[in-house]
N, C-alpha and C positions, 0 to 999 in steps of 0.2 A: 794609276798608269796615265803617263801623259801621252794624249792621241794626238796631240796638234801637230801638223804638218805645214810646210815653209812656205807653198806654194803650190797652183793647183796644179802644177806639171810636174811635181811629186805625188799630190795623192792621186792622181793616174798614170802615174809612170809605169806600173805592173799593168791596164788592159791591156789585154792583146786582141788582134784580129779575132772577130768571130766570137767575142765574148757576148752571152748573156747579162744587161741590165733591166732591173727597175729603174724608174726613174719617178720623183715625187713633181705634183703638179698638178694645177686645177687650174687648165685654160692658160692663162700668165700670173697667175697667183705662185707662190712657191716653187717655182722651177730654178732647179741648181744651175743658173746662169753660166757662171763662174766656171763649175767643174764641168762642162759642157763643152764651153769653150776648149779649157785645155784637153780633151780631147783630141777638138777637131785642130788644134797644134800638134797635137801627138803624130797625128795621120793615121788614125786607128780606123780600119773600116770593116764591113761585114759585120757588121753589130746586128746583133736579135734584143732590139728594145718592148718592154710592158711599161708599158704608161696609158693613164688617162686619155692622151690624146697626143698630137706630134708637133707642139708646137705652132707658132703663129707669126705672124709679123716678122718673118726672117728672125727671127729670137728663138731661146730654148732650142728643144730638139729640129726645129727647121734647120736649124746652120749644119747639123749632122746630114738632117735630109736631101738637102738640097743638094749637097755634095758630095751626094749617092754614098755616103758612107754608113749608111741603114740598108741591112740584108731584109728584116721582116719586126713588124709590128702588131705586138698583142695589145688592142685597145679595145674603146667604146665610144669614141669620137674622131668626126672627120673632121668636120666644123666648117669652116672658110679657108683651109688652108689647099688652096687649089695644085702646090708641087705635088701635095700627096695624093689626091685625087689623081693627076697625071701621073706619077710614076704607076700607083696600084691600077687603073685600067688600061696602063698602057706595058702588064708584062713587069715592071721593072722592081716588085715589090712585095713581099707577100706581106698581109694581113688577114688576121684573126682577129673578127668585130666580135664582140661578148658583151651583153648586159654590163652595163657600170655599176651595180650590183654586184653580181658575180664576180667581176673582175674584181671589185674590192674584196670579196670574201675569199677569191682565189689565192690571193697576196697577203691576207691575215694568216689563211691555213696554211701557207708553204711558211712564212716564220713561225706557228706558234708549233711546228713537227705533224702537222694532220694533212694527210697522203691526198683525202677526195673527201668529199659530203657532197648529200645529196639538196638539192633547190628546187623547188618549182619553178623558177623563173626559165624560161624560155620551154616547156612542154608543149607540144603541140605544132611546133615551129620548126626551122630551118637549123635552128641551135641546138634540138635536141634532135631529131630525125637525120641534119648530114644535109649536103648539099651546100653550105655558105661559099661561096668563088674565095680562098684563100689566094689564087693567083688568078690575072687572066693572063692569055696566046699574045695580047697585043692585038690582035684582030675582032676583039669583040668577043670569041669564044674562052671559057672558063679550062685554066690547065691544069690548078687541083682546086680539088673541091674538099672543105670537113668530113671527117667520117663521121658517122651514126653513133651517139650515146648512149649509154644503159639509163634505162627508164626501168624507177621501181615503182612499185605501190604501197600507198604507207597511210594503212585508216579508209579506205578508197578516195585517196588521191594518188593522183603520178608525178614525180621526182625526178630530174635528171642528175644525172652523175656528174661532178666538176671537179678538175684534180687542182689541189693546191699547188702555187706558181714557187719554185724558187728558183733564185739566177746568181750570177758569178759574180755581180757586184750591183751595188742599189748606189744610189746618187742622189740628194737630199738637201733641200735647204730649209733653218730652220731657225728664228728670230732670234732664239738665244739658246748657248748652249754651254757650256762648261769644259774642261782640261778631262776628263773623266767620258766625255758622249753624252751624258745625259740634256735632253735635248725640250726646248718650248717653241710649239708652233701658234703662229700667231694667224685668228679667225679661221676661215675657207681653207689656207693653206698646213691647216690641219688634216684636209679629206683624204689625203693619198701619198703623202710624206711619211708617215710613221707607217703605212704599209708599204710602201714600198721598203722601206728601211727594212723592215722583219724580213722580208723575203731575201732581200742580199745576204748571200754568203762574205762577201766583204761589202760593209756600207759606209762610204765616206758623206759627211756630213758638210756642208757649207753652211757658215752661222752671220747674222748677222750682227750680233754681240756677243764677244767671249768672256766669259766670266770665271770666276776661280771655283775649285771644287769649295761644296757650301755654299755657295752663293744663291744659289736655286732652291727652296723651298722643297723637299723633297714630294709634299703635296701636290708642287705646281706640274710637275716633270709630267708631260707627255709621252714622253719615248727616253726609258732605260738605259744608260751605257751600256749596258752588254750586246747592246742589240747594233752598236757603232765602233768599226775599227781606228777611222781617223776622218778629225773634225780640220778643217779650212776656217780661218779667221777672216772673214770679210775686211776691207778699207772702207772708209767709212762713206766714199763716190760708190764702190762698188754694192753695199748696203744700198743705198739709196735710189740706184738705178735701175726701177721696177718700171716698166711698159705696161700701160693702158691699152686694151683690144681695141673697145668701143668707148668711144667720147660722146654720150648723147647729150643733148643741150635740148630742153623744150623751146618752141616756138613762139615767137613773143605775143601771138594771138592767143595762146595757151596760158599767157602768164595773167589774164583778164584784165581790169583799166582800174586807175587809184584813183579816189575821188581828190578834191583839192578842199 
């Protein structure tokens, strides 16, 4: 079956208001650019995005942010990105912070059909007891708050309950990938790409070389075609036009003194 699609205001021409995404991305590593954008041309708003985190530098899911077109965010990163500090304590935003752990294992078990499992990670805490400020009043005071999760015991340890995430459509970019979905991520932007992919009930793919079925080693394949409805073929500017966070440079004192 050929997934490819024409352009990225076709393969989101079906979201609608209020839709459920994953979105793949690690910081500005692997973030579907492209299918983001057409989106925010769509004028698609009330989106309840799971991602790693909300984008940065006015890129990625910032341009959705910024333009209030994000109802609520399941993540594990604020970062630097100060809109969304200001929307969420100022009322205009819900999020759900979760271990970057968890959140991974959440988005594994919503694609692989597993309902909840149980984690140690966060017992003891705010994560597992209730209370985390999912929204604040605007004024300072918290308008809802997490509820309380089932804590088991297993060996005399304690386990919190986490339900596996799945959502109405996942968004993904991914170095190469084939006519077919089967898909290669390339380094970091391997962390959170192929799960968020599992967890989409539809997941469109953005690649930044398409290749013919076969061409892909089936060895190499990180992420499945079954697990992809329709792939986006990058231009070869559009490929290339990856955003660096942080540009550090050492200091030339730091670089010490060459003899002659």
């Amino acid at each position: 079956m050929d997934k490819v699609v024409a352009s990225a205001a076709d393969a989101v021409a079906d979201v609608p208001d209020g839709a459920s995404l994953a979105v793949g991305g690690f910081g500005l590593s692997g973030v579907p650019g492209v299918l983001i954008a057409g989106l925010y041309e769509a004028g698609v708003s009330g989106l309840r995005v799971v991602s790693n985190n909300c984008g940065a530098m006015e890129s990625g899911l910032a341009v959705l942010l910024s333009a209030g077109r994000i109802a609520r965010v399941t993540g594990s990163y604020i970062g630097g990105n100060k809109e969304f500090a200001r929307q969420y304590l100022g009322g205009e935003l819900e999020v759900e912070m979760i271990p970057q752990g968890t959140l991974a294992e959440r988005l594994r078990a919503g694609g692989c059909g597993i309902p909840a499992f149980y984690t140690p990670a966060g017992v003891g805490t705010q994560v597992a007891d209730g209370g985390l400020p999912w929204r604040y009043d605007g004024s300072g005071g918290v308008a809802l708050a997490s509820p309380p999760k089932e804590v088991r015991e297993f060996d005399g340890e304690e386990y919190v309950l986490e339900h596996g995430i799945r959502t109405d459509f996942a968004l993904v970019r991914a170095a190469k990938g084939d006519r077919h979905g089967n898909l290669v991520f390339n380094k970091s932007t391997r962390n959170f790409n192929p799960l968020a992919a599992m967890a989409g009930r539809i997941t469109i793919a953005e690649v930044e070389e398409l290749v013919e079925p076969g061409a892909i080693d089936p060895d190499a394949v990180h992420l499945p075609g079954i697990y992809v409805q329709r792939v986006l073929a990058l231009t070869p500017s559009q490929a290339t036009d990856k955003n660096i966070e942080r540009r550090t440079v050492s200091a030339p004192e730091a670089l010490g003194t060459v003899s002659s």
